[in-house]
PDB file of N, CA, C and O in Angstrom, chain B, residues numbered from 101:
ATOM      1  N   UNK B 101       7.396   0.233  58.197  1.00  0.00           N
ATOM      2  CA  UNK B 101       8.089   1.332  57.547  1.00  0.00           C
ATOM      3  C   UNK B 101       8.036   2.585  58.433  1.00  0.00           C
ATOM      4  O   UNK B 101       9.093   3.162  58.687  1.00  0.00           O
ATOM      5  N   UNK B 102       6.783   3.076  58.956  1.00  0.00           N
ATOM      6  CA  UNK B 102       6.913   4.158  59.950  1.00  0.00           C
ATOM      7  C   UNK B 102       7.694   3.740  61.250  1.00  0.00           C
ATOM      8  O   UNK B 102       8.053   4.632  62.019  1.00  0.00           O
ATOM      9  N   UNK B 103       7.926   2.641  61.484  1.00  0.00           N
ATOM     10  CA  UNK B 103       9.253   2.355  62.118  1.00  0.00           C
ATOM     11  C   UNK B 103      10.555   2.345  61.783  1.00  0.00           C
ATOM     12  O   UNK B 103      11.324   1.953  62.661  1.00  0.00           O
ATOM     13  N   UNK B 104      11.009   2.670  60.750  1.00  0.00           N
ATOM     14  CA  UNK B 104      11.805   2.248  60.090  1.00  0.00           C
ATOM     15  C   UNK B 104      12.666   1.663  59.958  1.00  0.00           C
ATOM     16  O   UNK B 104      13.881   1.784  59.806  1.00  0.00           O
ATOM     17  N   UNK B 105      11.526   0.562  60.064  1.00  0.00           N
ATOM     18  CA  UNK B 105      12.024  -1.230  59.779  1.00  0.00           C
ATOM     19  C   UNK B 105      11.715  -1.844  58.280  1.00  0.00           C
ATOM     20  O   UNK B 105      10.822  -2.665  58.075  1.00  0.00           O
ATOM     21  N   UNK B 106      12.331  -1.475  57.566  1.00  0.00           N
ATOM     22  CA  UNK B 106      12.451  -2.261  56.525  1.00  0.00           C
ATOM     23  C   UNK B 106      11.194  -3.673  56.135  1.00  0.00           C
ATOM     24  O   UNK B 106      11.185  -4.666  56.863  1.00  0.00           O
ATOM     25  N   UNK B 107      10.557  -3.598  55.350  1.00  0.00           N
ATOM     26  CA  UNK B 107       9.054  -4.895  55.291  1.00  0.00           C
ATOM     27  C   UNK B 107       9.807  -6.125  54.909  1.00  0.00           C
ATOM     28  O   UNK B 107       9.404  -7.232  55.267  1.00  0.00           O
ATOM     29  N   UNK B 108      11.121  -5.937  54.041  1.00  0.00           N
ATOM     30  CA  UNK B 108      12.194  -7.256  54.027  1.00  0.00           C
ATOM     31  C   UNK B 108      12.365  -7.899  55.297  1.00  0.00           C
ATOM     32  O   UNK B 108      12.145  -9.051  55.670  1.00  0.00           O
ATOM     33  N   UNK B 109      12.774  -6.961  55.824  1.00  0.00           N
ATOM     34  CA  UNK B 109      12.939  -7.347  57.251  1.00  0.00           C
ATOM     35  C   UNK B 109      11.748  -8.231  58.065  1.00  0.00           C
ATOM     36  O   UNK B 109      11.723  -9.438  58.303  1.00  0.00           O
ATOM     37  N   UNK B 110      10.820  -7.227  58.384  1.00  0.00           N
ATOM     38  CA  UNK B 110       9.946  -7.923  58.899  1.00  0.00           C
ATOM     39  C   UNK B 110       9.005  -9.359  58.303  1.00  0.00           C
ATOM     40  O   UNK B 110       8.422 -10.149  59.045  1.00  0.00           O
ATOM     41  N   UNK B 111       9.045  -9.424  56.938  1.00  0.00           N
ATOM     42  CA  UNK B 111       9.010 -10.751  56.599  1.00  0.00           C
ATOM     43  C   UNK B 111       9.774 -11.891  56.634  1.00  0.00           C
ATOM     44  O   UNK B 111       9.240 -12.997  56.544  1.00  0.00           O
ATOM     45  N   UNK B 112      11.504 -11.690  56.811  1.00  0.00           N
ATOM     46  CA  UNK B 112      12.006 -12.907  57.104  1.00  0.00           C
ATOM     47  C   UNK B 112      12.037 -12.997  58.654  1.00  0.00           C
ATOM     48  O   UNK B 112      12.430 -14.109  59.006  1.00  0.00           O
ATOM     49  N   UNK B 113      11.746 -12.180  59.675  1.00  0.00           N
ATOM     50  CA  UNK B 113      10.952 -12.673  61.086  1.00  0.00           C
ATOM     51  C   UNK B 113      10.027 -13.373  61.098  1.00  0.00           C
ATOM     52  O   UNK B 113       9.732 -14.358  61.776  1.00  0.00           O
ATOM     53  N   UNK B 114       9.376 -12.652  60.031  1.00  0.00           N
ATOM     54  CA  UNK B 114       7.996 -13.781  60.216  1.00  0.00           C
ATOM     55  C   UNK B 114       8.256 -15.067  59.874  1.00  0.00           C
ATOM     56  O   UNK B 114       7.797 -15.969  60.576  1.00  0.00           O
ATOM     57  N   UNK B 115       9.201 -15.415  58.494  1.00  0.00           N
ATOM     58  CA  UNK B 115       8.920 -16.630  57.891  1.00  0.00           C
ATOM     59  C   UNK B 115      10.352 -17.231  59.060  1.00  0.00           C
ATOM     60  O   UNK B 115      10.627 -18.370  58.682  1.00  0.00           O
ATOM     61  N   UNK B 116      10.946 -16.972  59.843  1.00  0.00           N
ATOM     62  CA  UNK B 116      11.559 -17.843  60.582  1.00  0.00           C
ATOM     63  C   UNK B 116      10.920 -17.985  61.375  1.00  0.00           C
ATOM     64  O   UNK B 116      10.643 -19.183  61.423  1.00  0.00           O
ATOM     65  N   UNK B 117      10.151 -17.113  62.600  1.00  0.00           N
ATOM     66  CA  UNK B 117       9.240 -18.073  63.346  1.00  0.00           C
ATOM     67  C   UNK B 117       8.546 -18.944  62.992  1.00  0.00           C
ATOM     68  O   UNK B 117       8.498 -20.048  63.535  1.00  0.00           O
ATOM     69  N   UNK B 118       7.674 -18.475  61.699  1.00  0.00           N
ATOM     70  CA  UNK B 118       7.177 -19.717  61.345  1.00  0.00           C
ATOM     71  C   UNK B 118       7.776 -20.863  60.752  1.00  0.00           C
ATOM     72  O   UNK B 118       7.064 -21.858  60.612  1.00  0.00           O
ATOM     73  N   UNK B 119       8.866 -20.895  60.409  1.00  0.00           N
ATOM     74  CA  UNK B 119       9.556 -22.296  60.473  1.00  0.00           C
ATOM     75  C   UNK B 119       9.634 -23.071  61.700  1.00  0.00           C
ATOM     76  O   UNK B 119       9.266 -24.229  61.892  1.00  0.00           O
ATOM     77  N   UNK B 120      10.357 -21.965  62.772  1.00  0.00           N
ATOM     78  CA  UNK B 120      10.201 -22.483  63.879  1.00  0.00           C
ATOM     79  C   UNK B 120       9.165 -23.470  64.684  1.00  0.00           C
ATOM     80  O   UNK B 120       9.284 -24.547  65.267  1.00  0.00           O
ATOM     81  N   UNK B 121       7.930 -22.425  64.382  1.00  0.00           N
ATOM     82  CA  UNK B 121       6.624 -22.909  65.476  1.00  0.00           C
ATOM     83  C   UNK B 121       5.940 -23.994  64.031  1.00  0.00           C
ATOM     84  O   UNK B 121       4.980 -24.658  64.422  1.00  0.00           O
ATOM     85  N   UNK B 122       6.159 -24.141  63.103  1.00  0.00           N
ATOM     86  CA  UNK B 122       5.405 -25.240  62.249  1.00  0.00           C
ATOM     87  C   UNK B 122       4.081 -24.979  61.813  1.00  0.00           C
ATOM     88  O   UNK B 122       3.331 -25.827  61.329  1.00  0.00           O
ATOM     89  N   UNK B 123       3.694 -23.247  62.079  1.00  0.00           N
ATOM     90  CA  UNK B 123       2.453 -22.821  61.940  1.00  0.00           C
ATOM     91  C   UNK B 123       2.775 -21.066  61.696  1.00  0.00           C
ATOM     92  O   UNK B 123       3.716 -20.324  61.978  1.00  0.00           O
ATOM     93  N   UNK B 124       1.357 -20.885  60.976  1.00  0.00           N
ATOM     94  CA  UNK B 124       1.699 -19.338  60.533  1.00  0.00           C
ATOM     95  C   UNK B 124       1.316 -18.718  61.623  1.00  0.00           C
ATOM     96  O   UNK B 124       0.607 -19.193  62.510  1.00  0.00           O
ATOM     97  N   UNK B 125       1.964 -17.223  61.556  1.00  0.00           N
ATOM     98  CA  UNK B 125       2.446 -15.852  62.698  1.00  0.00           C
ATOM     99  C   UNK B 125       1.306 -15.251  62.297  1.00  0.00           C
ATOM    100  O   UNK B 125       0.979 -14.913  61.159  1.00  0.00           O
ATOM    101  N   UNK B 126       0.619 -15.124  63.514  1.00  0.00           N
ATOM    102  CA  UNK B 126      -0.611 -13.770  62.849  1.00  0.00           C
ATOM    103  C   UNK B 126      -0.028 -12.468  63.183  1.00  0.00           C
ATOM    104  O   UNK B 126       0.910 -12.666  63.955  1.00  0.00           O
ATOM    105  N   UNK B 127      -0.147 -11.495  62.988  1.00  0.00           N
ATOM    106  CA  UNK B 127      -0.096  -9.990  63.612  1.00  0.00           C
ATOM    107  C   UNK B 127      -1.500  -9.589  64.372  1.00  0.00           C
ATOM    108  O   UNK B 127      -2.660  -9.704  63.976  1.00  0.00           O
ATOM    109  N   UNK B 128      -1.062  -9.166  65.397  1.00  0.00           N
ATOM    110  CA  UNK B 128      -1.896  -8.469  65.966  1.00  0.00           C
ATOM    111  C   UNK B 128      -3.247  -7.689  65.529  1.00  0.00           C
ATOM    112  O   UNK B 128      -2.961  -6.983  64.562  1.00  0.00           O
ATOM    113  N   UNK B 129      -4.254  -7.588  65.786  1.00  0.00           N
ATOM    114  CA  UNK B 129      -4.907  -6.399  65.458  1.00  0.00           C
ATOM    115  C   UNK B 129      -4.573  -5.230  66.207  1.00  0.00           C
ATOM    116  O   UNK B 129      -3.523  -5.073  66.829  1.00  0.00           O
ATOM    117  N   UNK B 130      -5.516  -4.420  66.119  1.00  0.00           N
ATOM    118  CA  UNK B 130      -5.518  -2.756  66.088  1.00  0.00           C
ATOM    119  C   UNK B 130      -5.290  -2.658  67.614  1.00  0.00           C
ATOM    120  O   UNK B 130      -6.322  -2.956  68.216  1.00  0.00           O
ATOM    121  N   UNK B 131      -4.295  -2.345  68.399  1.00  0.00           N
ATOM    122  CA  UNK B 131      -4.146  -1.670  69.463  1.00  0.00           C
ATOM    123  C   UNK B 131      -4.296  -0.194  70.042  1.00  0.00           C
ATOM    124  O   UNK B 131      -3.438   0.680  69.921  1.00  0.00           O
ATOM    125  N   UNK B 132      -5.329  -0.075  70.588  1.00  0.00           N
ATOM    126  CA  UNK B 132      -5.411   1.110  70.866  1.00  0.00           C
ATOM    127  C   UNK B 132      -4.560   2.300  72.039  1.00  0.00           C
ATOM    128  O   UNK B 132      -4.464   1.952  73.216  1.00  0.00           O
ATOM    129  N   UNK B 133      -4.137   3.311  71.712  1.00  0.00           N
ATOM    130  CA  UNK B 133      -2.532   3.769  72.525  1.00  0.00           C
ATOM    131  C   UNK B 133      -3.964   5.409  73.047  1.00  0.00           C
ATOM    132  O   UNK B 133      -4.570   5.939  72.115  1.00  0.00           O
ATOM    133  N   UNK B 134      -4.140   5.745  74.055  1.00  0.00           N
ATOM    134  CA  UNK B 134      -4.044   7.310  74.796  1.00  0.00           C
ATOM    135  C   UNK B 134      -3.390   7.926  74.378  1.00  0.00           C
ATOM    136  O   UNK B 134      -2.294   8.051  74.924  1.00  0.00           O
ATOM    137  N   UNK B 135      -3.658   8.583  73.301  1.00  0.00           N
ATOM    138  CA  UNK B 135      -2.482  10.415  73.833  1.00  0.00           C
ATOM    139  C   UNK B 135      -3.190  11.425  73.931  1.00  0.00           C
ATOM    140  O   UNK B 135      -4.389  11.381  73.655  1.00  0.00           O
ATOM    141  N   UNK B 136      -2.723  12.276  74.248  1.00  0.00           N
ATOM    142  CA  UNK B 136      -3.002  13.449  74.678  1.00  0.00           C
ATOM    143  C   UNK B 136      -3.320  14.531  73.417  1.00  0.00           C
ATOM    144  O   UNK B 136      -2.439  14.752  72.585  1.00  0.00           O
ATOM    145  N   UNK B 137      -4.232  14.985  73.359  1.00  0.00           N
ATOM    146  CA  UNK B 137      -4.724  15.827  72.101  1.00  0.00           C
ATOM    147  C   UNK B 137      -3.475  17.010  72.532  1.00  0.00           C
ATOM    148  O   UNK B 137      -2.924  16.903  73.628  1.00  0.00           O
ATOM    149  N   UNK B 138      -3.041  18.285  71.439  1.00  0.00           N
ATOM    150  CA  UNK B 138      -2.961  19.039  71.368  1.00  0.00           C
ATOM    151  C   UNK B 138      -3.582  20.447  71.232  1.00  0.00           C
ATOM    152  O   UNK B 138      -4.180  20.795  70.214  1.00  0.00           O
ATOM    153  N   UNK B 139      -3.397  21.302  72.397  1.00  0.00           N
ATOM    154  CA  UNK B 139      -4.500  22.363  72.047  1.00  0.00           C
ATOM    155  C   UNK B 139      -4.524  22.625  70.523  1.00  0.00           C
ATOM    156  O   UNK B 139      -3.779  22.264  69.612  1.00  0.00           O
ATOM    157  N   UNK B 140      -5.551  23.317  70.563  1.00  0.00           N
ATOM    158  CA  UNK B 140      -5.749  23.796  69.117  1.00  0.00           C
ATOM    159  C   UNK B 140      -5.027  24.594  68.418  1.00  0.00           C
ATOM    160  O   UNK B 140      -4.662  24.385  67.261  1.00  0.00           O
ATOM    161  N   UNK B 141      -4.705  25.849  69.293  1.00  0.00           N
ATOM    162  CA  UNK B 141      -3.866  26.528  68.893  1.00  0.00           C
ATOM    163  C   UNK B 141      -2.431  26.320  68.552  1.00  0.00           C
ATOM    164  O   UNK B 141      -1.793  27.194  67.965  1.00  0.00           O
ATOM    165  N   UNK B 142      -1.845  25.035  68.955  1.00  0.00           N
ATOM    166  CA  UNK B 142      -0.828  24.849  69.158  1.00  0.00           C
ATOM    167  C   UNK B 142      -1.134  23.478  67.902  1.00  0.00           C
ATOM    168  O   UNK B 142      -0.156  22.763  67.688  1.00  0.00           O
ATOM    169  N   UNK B 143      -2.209  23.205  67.261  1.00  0.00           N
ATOM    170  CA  UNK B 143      -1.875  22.164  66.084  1.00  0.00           C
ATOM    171  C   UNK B 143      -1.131  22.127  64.605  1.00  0.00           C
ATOM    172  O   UNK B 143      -2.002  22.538  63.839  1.00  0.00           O
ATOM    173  N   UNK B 144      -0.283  21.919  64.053  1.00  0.00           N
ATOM    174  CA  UNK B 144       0.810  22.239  63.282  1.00  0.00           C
ATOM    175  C   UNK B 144       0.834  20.742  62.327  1.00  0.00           C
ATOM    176  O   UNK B 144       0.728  19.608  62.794  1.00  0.00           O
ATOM    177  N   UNK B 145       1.010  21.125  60.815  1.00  0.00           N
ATOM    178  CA  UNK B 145       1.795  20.167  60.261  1.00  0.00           C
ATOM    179  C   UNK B 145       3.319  20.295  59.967  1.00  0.00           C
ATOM    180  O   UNK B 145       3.748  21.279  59.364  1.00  0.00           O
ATOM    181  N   UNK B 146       3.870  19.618  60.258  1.00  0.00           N
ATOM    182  CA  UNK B 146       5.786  19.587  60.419  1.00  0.00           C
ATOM    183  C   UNK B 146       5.978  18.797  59.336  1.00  0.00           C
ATOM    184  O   UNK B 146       5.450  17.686  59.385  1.00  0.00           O
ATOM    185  N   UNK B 147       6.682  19.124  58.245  1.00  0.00           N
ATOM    186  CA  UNK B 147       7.267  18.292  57.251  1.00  0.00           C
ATOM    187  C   UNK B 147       9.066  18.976  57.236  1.00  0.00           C
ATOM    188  O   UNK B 147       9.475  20.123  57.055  1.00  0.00           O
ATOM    189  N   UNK B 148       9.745  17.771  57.493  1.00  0.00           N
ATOM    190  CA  UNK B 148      11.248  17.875  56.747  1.00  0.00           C
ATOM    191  C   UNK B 148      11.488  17.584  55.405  1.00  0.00           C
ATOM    192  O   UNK B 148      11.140  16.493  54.954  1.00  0.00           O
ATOM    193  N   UNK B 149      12.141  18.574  54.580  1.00  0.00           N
ATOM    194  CA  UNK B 149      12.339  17.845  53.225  1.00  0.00           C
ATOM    195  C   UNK B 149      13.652  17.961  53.088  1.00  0.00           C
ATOM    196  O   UNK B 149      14.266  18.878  53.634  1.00  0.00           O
ATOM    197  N   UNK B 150      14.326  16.905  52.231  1.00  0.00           N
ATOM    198  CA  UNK B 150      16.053  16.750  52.702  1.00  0.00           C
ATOM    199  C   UNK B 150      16.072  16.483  51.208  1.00  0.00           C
ATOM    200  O   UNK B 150      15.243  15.723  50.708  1.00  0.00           O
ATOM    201  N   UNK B 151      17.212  17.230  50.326  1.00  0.00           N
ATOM    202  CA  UNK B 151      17.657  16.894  49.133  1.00  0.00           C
ATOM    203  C   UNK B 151      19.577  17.118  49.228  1.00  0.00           C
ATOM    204  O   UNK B 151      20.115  18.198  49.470  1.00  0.00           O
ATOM    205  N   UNK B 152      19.942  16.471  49.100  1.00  0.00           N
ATOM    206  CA  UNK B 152      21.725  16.318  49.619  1.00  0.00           C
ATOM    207  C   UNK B 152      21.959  16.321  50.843  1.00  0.00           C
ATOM    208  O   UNK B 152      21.497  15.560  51.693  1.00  0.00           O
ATOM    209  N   UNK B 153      23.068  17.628  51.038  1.00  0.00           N
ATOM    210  CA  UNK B 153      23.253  18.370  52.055  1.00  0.00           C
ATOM    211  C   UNK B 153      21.863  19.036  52.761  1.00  0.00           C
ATOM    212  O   UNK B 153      21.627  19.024  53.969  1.00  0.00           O
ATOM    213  N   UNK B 154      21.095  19.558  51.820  1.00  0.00           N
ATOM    214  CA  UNK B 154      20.506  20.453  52.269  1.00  0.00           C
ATOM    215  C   UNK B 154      19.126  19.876  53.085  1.00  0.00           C
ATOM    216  O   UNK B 154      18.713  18.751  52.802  1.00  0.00           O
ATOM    217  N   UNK B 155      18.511  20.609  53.995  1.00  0.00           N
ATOM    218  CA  UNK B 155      17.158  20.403  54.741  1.00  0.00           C
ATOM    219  C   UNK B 155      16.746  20.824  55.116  1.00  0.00           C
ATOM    220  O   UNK B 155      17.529  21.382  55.884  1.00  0.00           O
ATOM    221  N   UNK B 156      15.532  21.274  55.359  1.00  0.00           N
ATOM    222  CA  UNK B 156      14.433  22.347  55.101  1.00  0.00           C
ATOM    223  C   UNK B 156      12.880  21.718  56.045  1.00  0.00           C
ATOM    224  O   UNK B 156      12.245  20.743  55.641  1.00  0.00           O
ATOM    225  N   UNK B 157      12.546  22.412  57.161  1.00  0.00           N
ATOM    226  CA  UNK B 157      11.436  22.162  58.045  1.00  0.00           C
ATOM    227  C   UNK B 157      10.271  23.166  57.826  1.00  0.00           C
ATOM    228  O   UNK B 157      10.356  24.394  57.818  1.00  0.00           O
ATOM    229  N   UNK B 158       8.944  22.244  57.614  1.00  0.00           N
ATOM    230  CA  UNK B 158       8.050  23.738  57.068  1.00  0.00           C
ATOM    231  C   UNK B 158       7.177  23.017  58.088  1.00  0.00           C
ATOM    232  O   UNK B 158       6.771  21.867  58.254  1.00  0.00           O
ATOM    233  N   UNK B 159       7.040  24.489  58.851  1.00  0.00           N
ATOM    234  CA  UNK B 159       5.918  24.258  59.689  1.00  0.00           C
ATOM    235  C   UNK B 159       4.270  24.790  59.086  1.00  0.00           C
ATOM    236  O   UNK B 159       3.852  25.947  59.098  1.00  0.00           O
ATOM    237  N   UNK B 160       3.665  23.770  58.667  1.00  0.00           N
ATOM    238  CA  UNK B 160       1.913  24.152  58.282  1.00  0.00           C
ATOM    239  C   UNK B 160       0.795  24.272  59.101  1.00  0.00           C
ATOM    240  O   UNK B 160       0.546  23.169  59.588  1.00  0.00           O
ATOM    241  N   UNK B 161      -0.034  25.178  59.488  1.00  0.00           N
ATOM    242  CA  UNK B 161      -1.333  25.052  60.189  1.00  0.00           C
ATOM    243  C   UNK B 161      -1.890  23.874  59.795  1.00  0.00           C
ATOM    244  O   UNK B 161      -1.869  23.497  58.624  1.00  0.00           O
ATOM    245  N   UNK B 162      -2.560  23.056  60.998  1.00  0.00           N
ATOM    246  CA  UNK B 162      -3.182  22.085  60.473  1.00  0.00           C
ATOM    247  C   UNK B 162      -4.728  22.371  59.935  1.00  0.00           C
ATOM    248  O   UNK B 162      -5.476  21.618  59.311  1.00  0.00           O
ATOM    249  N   UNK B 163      -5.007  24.168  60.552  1.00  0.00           N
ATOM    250  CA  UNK B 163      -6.346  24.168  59.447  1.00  0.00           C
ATOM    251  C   UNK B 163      -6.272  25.099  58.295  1.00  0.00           C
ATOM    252  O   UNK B 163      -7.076  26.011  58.102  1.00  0.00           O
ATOM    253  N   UNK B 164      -4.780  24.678  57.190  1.00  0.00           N
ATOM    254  CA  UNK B 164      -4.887  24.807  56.192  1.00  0.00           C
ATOM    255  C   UNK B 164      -4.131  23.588  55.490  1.00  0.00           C
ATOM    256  O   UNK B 164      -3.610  23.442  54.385  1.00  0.00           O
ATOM    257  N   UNK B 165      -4.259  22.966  56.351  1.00  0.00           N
ATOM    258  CA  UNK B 165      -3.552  21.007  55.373  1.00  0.00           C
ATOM    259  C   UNK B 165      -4.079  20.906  54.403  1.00  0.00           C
ATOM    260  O   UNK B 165      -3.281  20.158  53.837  1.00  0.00           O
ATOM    261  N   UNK B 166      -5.433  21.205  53.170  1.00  0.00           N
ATOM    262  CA  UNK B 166      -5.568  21.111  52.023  1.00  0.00           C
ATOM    263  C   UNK B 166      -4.847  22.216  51.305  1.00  0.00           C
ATOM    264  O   UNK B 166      -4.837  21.897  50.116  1.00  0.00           O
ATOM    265  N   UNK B 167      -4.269  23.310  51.466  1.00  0.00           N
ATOM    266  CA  UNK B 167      -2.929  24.227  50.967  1.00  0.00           C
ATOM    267  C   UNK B 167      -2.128  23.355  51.004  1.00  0.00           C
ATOM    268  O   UNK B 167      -1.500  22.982  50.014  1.00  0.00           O
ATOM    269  N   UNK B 168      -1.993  22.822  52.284  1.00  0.00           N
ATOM    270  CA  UNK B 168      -0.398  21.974  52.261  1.00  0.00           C
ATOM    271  C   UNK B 168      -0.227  21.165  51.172  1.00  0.00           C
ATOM    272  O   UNK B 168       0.616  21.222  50.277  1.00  0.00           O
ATOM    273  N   UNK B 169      -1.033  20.486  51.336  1.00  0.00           N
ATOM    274  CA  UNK B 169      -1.432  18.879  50.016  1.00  0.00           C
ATOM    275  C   UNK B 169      -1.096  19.414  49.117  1.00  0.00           C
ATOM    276  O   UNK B 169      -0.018  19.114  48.604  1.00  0.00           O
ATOM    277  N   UNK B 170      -1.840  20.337  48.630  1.00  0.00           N
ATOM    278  CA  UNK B 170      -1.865  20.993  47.176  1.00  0.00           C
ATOM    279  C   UNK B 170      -0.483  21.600  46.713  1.00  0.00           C
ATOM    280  O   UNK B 170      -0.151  21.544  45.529  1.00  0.00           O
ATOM    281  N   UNK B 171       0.230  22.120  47.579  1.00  0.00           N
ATOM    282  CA  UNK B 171       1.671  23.040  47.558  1.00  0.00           C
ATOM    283  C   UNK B 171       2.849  21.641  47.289  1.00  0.00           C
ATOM    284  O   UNK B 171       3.652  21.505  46.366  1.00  0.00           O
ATOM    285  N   UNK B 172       2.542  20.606  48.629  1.00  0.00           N
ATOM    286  CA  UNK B 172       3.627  19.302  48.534  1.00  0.00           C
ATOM    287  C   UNK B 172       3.286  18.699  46.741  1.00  0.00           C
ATOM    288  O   UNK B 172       4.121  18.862  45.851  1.00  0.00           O
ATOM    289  N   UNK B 173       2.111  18.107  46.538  1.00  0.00           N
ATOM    290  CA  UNK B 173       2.173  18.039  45.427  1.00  0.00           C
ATOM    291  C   UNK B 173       2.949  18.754  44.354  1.00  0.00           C
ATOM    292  O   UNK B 173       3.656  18.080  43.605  1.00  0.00           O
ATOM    293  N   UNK B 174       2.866  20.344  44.182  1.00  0.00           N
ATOM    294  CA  UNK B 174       3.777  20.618  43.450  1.00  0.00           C
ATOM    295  C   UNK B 174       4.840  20.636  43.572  1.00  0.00           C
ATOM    296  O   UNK B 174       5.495  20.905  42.565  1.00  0.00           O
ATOM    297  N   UNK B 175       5.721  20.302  45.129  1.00  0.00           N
ATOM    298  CA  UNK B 175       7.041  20.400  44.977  1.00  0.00           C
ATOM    299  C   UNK B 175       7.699  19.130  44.720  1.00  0.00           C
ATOM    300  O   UNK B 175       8.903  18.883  44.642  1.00  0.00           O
ATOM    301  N   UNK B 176       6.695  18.375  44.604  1.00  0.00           N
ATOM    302  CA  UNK B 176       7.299  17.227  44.301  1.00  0.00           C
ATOM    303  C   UNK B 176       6.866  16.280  43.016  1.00  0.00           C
ATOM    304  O   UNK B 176       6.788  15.055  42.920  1.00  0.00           O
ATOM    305  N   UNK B 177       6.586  17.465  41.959  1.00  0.00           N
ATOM    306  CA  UNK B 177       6.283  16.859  40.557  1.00  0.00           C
ATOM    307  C   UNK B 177       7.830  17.403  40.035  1.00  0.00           C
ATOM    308  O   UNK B 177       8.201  17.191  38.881  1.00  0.00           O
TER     309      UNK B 177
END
């Protein structure tokens, strides 16, 4: 889904290879990827919120993300 690949999707891949190979598909474990931290000063939470037409980018400090939580929650009761 954070790919946004559809889990429909990715289950009838799976269940055709495994028709194919006559044995079940494992997934991978946990791969680990390098990136590059962001200075501090420069750490941000970015949320888009899209209702129609309209869309709206709120940029949040990431050291006030429990405001954030608390604020998204209400905009989305």
């Amino acid at each position: 889904m954070a790919h946004g690949i559809n889990a429909n999707i990715v289950h009838g891949w799976r269940k055709a290879a495994r028709e194919r190979s006559g044995q079940a598909v494992t997934m991978p474990g946990f791969v680990p990827l390098a990136i590059e931290a962001a200075p501090a000063a420069d750490r941000h939470i970015e949320v888009e919120v899209r209702r129609g037409a309209v869309s709206m980018t709120i940029t949040w400090p990431l050291s006030a993300s429990a405001e954030m939580t608390t604020w998204m929650r209400e905009l989305l009761r």
